[in-house]
VOPAGU-2260 file (C-alpha; in pm, 1 decimal, decimal comma):
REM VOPAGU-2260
SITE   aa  ch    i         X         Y         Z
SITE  UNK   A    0    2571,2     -92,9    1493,8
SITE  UNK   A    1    2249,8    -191,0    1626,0
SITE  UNK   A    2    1984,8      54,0    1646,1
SITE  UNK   A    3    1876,9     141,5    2021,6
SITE  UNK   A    4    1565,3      40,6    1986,7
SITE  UNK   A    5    1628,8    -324,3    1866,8
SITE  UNK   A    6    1474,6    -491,9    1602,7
SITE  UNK   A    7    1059,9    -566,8    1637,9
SITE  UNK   A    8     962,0    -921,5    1725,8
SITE  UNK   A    9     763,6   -1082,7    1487,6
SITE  UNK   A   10     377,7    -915,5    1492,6
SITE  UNK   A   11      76,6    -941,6    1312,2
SITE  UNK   A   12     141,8    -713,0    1029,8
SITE  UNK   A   13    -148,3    -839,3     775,8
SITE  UNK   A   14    -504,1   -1001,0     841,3
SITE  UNK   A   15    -765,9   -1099,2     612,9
SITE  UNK   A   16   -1019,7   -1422,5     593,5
SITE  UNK   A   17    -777,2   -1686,5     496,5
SITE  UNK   A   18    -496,2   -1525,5     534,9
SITE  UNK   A   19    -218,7   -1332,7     772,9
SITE  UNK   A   20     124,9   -1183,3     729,0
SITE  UNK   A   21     400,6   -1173,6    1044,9
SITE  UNK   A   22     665,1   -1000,4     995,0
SITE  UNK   A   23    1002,2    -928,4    1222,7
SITE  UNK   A   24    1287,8    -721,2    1211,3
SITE  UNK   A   25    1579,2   -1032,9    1342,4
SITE  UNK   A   26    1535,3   -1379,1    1402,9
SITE  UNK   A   27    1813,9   -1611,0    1413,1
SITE  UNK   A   28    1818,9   -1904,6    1128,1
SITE  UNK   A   29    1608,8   -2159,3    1179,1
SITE  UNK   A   30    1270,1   -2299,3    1134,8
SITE  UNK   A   31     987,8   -2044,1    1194,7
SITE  UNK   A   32     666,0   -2243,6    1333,0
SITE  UNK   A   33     338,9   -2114,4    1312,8
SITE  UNK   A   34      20,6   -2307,3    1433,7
SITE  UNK   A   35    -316,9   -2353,9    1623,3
SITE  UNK   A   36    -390,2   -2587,8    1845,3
SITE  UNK   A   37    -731,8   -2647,5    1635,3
SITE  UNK   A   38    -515,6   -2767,4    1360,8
SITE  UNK   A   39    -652,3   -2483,6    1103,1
SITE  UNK   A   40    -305,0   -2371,3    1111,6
SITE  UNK   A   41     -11,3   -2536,8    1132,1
SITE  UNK   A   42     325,1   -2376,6     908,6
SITE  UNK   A   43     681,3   -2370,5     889,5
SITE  UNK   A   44     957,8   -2191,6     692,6
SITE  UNK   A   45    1325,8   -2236,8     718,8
SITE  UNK   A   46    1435,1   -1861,8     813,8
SITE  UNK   A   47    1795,0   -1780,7     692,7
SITE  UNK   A   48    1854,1   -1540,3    1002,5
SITE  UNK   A   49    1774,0   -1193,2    1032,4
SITE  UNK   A   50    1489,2    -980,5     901,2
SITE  UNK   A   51    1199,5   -1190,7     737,4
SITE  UNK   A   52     858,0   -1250,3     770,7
SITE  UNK   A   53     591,0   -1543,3     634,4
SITE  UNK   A   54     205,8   -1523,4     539,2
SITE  UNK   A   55      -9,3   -1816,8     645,8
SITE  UNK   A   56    -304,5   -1908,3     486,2
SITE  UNK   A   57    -679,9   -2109,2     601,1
SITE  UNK   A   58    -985,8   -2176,8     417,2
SITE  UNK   A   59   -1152,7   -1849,7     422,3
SITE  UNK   A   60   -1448,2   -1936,5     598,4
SITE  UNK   A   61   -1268,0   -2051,2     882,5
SITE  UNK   A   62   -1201,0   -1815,8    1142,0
SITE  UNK   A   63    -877,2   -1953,1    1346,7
SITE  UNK   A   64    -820,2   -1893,2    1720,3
SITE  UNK   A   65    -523,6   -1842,1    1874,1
SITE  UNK   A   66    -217,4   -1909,0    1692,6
SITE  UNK   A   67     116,1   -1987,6    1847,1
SITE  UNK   A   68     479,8   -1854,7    1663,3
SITE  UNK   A   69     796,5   -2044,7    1737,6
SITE  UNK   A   70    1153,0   -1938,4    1673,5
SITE  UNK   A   71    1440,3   -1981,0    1827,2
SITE  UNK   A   72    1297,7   -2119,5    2128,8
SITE  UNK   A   73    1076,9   -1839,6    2180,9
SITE  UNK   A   74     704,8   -1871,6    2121,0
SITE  UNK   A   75     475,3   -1574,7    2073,6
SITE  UNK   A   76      56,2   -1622,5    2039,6
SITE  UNK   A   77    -170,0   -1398,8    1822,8
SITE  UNK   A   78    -542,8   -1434,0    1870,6
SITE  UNK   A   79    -649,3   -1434,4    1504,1
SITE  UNK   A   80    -993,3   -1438,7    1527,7
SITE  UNK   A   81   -1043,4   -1194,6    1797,6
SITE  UNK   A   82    -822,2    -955,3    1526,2
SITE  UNK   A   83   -1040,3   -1103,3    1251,8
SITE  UNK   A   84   -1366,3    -960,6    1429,9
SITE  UNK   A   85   -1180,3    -649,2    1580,9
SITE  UNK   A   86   -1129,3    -508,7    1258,4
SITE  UNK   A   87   -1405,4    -650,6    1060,5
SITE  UNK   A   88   -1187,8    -910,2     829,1
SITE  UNK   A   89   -1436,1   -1189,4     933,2
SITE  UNK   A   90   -1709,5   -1017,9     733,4
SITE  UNK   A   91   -1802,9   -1177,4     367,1
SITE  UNK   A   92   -1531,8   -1488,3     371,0
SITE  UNK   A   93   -1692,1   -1563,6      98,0
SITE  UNK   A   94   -1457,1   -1530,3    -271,4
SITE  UNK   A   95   -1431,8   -1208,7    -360,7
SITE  UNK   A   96   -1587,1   -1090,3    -717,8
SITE  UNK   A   97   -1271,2    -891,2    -755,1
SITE  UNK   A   98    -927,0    -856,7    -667,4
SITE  UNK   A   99    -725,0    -492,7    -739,4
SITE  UNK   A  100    -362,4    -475,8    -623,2
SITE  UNK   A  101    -215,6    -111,5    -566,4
SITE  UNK   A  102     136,3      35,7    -502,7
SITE  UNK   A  103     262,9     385,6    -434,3
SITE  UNK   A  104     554,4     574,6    -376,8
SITE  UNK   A  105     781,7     336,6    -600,2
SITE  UNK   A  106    1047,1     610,1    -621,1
SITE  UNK   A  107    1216,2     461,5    -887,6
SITE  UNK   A  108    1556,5     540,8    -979,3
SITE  UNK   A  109    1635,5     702,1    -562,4
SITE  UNK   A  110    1906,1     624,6    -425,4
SITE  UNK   A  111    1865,3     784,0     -86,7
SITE  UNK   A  112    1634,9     799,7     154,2
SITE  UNK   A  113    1598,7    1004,2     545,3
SITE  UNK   A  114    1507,5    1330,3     652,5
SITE  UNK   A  115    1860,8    1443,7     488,1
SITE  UNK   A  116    1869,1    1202,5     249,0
SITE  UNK   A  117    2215,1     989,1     388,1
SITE  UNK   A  118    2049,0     651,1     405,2
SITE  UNK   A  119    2165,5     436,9      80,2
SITE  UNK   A  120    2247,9      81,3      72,4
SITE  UNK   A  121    2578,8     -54,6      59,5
SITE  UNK   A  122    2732,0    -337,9    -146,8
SITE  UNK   A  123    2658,4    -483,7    -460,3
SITE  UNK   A  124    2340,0    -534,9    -586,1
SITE  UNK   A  125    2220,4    -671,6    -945,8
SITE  UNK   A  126    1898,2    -373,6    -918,5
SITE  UNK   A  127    1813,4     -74,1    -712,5
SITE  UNK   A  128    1614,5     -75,0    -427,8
SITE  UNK   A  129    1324,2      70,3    -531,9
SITE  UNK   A  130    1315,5    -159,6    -866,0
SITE  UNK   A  131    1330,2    -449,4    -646,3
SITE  UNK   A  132    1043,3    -331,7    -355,8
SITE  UNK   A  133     829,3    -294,6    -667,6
SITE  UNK   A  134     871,6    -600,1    -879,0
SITE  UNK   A  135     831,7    -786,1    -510,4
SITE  UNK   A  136     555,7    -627,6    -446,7
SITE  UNK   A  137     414,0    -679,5    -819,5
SITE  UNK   A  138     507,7   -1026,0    -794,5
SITE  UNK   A  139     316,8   -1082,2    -432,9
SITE  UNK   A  140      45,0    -923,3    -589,3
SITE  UNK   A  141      22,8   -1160,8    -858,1
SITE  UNK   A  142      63,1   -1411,9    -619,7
SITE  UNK   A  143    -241,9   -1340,0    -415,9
SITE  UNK   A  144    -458,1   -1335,2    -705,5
SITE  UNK   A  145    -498,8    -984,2    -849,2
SITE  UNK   A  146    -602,3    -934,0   -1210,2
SITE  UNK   A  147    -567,0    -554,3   -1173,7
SITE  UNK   A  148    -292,7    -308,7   -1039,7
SITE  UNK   A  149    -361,6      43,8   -1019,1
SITE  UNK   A  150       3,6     244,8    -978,0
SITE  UNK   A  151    -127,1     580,2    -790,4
SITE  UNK   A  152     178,2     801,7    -838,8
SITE  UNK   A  153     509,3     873,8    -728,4
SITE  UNK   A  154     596,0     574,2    -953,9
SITE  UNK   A  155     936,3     786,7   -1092,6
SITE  UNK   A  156    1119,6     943,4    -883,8
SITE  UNK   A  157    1169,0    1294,0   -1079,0
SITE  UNK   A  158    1109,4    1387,0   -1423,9
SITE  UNK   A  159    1371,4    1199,6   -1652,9
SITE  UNK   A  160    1427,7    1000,3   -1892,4
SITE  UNK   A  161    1616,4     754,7   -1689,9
SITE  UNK   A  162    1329,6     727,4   -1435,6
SITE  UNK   A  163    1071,8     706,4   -1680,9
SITE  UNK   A  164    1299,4     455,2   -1796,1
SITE  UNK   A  165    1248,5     233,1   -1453,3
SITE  UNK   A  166     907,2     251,5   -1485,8
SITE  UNK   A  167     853,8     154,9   -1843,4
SITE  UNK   A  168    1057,3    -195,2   -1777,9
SITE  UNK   A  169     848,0    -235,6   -1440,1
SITE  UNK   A  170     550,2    -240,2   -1669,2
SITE  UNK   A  171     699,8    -456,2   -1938,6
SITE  UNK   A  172     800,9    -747,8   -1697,6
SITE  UNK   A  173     451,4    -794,2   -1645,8
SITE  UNK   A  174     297,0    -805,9   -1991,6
SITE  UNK   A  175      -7,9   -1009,6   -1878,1
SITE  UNK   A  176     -97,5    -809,8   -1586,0
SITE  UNK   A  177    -390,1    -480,0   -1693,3
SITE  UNK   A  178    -228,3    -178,6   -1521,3
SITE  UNK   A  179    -380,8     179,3   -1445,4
SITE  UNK   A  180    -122,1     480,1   -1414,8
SITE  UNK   A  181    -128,7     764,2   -1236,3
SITE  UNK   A  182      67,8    1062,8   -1185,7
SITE  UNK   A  183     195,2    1152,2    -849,7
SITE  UNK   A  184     386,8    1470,4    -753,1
SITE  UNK   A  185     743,3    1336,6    -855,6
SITE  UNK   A  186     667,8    1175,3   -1159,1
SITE  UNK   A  187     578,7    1575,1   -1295,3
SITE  UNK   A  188     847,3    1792,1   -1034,6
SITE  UNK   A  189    1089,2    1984,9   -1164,8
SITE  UNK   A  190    1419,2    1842,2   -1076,7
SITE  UNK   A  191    1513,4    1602,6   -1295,3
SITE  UNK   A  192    1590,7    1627,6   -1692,6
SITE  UNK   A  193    1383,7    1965,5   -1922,5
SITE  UNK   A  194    1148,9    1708,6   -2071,5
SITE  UNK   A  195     816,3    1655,5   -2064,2
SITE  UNK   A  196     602,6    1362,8   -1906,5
SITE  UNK   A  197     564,3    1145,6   -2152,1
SITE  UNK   A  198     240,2    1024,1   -2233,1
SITE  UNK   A  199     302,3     589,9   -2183,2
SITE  UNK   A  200     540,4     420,3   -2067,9
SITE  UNK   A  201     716,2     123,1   -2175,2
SITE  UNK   A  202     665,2     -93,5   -2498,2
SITE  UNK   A  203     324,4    -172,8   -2356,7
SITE  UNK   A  204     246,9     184,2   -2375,6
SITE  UNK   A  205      88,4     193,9   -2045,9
SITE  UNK   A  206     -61,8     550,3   -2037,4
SITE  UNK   A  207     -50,1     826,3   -1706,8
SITE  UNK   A  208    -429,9     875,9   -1680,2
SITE  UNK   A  209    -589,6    1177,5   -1560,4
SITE  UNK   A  210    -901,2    1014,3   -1502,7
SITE  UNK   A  211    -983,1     669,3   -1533,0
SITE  UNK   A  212   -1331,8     500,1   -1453,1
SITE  UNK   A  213   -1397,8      97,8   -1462,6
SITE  UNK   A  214   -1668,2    -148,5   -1339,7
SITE  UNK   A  215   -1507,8    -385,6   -1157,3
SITE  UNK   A  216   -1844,4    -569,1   -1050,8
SITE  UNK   A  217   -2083,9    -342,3    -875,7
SITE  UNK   A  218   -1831,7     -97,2    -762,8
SITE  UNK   A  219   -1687,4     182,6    -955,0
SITE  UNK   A  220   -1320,8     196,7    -964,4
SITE  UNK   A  221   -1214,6     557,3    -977,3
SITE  UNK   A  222    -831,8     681,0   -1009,6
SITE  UNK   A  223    -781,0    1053,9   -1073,6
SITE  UNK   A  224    -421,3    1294,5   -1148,3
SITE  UNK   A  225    -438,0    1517,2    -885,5
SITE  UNK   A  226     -68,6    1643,2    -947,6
SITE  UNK   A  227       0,7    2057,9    -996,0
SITE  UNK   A  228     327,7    2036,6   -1229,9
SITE  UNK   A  229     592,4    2187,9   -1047,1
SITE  UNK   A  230     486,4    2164,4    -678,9
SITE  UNK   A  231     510,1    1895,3    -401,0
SITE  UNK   A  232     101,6    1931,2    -309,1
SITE  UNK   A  233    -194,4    1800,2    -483,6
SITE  UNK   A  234    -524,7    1971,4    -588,6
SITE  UNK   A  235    -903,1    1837,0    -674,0
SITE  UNK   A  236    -971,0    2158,3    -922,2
SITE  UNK   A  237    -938,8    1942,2   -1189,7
SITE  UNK   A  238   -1104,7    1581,2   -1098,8
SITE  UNK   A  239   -1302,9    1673,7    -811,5
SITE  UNK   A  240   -1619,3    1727,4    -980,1
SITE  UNK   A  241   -1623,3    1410,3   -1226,5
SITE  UNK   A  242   -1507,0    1173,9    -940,4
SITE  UNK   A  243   -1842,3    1299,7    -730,1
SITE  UNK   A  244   -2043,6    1267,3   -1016,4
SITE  UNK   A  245   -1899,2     948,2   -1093,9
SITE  UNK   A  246   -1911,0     786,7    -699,6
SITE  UNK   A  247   -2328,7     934,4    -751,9
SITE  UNK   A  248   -2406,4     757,3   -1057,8
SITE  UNK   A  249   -2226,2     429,0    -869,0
SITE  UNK   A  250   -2488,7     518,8    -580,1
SITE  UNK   A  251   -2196,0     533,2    -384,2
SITE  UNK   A  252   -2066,8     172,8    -417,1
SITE  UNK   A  253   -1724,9     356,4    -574,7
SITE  UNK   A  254   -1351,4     287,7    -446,7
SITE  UNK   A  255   -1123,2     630,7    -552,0
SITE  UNK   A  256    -767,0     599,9    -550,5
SITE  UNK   A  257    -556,9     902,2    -565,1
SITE  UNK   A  258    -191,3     975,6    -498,0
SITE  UNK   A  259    -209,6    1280,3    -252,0
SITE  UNK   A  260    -371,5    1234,0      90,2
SITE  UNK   A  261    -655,0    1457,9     202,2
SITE  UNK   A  262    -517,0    1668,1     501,7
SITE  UNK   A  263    -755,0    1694,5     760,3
SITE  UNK   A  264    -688,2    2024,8     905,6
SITE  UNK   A  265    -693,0    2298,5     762,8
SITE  UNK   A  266    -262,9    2328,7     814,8
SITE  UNK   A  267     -74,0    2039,5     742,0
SITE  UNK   A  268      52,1    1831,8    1087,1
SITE  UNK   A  269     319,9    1631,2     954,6
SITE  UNK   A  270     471,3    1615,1     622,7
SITE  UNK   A  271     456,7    1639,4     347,8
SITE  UNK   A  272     132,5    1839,9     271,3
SITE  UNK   A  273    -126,4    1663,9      48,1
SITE  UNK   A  274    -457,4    1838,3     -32,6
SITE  UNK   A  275    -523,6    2130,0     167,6
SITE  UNK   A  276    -734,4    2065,0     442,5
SITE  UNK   A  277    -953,2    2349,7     319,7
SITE  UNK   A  278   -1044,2    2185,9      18,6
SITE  UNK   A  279    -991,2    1824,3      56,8
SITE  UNK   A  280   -1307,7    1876,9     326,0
SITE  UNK   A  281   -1540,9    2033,1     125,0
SITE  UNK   A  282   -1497,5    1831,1    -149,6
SITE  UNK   A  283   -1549,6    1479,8     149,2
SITE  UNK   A  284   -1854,1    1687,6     180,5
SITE  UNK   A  285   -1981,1    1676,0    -114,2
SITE  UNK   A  286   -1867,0    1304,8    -182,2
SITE  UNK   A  287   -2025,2    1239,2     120,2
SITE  UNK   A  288   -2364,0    1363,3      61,5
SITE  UNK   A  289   -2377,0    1298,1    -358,6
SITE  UNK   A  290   -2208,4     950,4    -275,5
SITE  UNK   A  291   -2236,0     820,1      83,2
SITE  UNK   A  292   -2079,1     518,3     163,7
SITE  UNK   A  293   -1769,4     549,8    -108,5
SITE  UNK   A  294   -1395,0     482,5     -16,9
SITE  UNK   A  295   -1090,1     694,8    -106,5
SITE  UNK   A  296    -727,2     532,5    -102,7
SITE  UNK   A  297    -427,8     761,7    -145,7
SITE  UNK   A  298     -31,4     731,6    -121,5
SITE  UNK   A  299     197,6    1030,1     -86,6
SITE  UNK   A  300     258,6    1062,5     268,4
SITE  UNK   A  301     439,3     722,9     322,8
SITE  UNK   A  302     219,1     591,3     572,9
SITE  UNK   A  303     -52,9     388,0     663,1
SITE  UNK   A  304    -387,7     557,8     832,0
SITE  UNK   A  305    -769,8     506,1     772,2
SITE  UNK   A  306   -1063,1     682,1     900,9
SITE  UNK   A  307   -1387,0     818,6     879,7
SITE  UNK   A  308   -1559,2    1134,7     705,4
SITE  UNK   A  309   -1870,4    1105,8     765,0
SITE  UNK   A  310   -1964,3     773,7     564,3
SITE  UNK   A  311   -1680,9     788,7     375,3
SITE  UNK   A  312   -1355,6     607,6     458,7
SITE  UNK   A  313   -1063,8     826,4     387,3
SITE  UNK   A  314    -744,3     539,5     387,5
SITE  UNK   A  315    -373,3     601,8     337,8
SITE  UNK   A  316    -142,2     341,4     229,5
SITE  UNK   A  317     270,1     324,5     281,0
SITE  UNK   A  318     527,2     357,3      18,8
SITE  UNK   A  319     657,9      28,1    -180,8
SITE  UNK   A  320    1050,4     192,0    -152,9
SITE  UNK   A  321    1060,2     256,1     212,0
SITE  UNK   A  322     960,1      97,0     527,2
SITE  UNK   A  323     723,5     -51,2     620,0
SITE  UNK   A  324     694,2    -141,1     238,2
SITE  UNK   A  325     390,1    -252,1     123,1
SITE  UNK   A  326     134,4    -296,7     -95,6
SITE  UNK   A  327    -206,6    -269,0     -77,1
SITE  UNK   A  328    -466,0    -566,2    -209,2
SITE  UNK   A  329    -839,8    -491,5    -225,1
SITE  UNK   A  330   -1135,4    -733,3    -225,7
SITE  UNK   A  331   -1409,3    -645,1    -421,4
SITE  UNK   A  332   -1775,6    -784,8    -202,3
SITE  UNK   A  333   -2162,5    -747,2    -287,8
SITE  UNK   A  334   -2169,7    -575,0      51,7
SITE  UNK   A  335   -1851,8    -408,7      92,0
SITE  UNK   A  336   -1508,5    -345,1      37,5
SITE  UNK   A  337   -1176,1    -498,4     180,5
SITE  UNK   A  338    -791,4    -340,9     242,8
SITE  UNK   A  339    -535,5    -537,7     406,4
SITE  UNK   A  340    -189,6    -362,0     351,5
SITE  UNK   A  341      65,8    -667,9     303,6
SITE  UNK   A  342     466,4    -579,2     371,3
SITE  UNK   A  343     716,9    -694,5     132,3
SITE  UNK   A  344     931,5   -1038,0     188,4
SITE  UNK   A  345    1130,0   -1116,7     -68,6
SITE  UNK   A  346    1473,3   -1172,3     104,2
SITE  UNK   A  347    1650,1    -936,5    -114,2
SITE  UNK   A  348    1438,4    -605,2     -13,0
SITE  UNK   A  349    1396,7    -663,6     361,8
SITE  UNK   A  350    1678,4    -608,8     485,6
SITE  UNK   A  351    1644,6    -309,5     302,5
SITE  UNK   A  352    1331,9    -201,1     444,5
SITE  UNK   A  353    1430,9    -287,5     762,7
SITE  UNK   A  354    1757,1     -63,0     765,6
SITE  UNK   A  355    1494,2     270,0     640,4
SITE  UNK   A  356    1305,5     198,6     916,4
SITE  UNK   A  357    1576,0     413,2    1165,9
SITE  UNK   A  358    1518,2     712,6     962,1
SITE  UNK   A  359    1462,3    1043,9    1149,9
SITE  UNK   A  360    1623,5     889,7    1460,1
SITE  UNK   A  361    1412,2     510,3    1432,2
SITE  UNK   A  362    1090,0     754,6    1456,8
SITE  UNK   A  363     992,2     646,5    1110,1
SITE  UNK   A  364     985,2     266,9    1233,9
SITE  UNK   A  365     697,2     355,3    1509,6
SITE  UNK   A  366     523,3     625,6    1304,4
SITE  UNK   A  367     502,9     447,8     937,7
SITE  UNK   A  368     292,7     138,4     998,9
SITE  UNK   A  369      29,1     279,7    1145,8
SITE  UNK   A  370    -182,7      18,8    1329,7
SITE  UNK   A  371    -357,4    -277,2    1257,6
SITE  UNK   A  372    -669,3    -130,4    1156,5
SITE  UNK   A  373    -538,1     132,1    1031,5
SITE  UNK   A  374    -407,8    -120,9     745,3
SITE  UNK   A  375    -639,5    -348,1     736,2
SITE  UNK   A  376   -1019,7    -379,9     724,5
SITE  UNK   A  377   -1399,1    -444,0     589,4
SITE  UNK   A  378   -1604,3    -122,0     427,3
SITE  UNK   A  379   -1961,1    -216,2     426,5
SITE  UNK   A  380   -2159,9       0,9     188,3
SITE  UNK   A  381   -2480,2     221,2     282,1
């Protein structure tokens, strides 16, 4: 049955220099059209029908006007470059020195999702859900360009052999690919088999870090545990002081990636909880003073959000399971640092993604994706 509030028309889901993402939730099959009159863009995909989307791509340096999508006799426009400068994607076109993929929130081995857990897929398929949103989503990454992928947490979804299982042969199909693990409140709960975390995963031995520092060209790549065995929230008691330390000695050029979210009040407004506001604050404080300038990406709360603590940028980024379905690519700059969230479209997951989106009554579909800059956008250091 359809859901009442109909499928989205194809939007601007994904913007950086060179490249966007549109994405839609039905389209019947056909050719999918997208160009500018300028002639910097001009693409077309045969659609099968249904859920889908497409990324176009420019030279980077180039920053397109308005672009025109055609489908089905219907045409929508997107002003690119007005979104470019919007959102601050038209700074540094040029390469980046860099490129670091990250996903979140893999989940794997669920088989439900919703707030009462009744959503499952139906029908046959050769692989899960969740182990096909992440290989996609690996894959993309790959795709684009990245040399790095940082996994921050929720990667299995309880403790078990089994879903430490998943994870180990998500790591093994990409045997060229460096990847950084980190723990996120499912992979250590208490609700799957009476065993331990193990320490790697997969033949590659691909170890859960609890703190893991790398150049990466002028910034500081940062990815801390902040997981409290046994409970659903996250703490900084452990990595909080090393990561400041860490983002000062960088002079505040640093990019920290953590599972949990930093809750900005001092009670959690919507769910789950992540760091208590309480502490998460004071230790932005500090960050902010020791380290002004730095960036801190988390998962955990299934959405995407960014703003500002003072000079920090505080950003959230969706799950890889669920809707929207995403993962995140970053581009490493002299001046700065770039996010642009990218959703999943391999034709096997969307439809997928698009059926999660009607959780908790098709809220989840309005309050998930955030907005456009909330996804995607330019961090110019102090």
């Amino acid at each position: 049955m359809p859901h009442p509030l109909g499928p989205p028309a194809p939007e601007l889901t994904s913007l950086a220099p060179g490249r966007a993402q549109f994405c839609w939730g039905d389209l019947p099959r056909g050719a999918v059209h997208v160009h500018a009159d300028d002639g910097v863009v001009d693409h077309t995909t045969d659609h099968p029908g249904g859920p889908g989307g497409l990324v176009i791509t420019w030279e980077r340096e180039v920053v397109p006007g308005e672009v025109e999508l055609t489908a089905a006799a219907q045409s929508y426009r997107f002003d690119l470059g007005a979104e470019l400068r919007r959102h601050g994607a038209a700074r540094s076109t040029n390469e980046p020195i860099r490129r670091v993929a990250t996903i979140s929130d893999l989940h794997l081995g669920a088989t439900r999702f919703g707030y009462f857990k009744t959503m499952r897929e139906t029908g046959h398929q050769p692989a899960s859900h969740p182990w096909r949103a992440a290989h996609a989503a690996v894959e993309e990454a790959v795709a684009w360009g990245a040399d790095l992928l940082v996994i921050k947490g929720d990667a299995a979804h309880h403790r078990g052999h089994d879903f430490y299982g998943e994870l180990g042969h998500l790591v093994d199909a990409v045997p060229a690919l460096d990847v950084v693990l980190v723990a996120g409140n499912h992979d250590v709960d208490d609700k799957g088999d009476d065993i331990e975390r193990p320490a790697t995963v997969g033949r590659r031995a691909v170890p859960y870090e609890r703190l893991h520092g790398r150049d990466l060209g002028g910034v500081e790549l940062l990815v801390a545990d902040t997981t409290i065995p046994g409970r659903s929230i996250g703490t900084m008691a452990d990595v909080g002081d090393p990561l400041v330390e860490a983002a000062s000695a960088a002079r505040g050029r640093a990019l920290v990636l953590l599972h949990h979210h930093l809750d900005p009040f001092r009670w959690p407004v919507f769910w789950p909880p992540g760091i208590p506001g309480d502490e998460a604050n004071a230790w932005l404080d500090r960050l902010d003073a020791a380290a002004p300038g730095s960036i801190v990406s988390s998962g955990h709360c299934h959405r995407n959000r960014t703003r500002m603590h003072g000079t920090v940028r505080v950003s959230e980024v969706a799950a890889t399971k669920d809707y929207p379905g995403v993962w995140a690519g970053y581009e490493i700059h002299d001046d700065g640092v770039r996010q642009f969230v990218q959703r999943i479209q391999r034709a096997d997951t969307v439809g997928w993604h698009e059926y999660s989106r009607q959780a908790v009554g098709g809220i989840w579909g309005r309050y998930a994706p955030g907005s456009l800059a909330d996804r995607c956008w330019f961090h110019e250091f102090v």
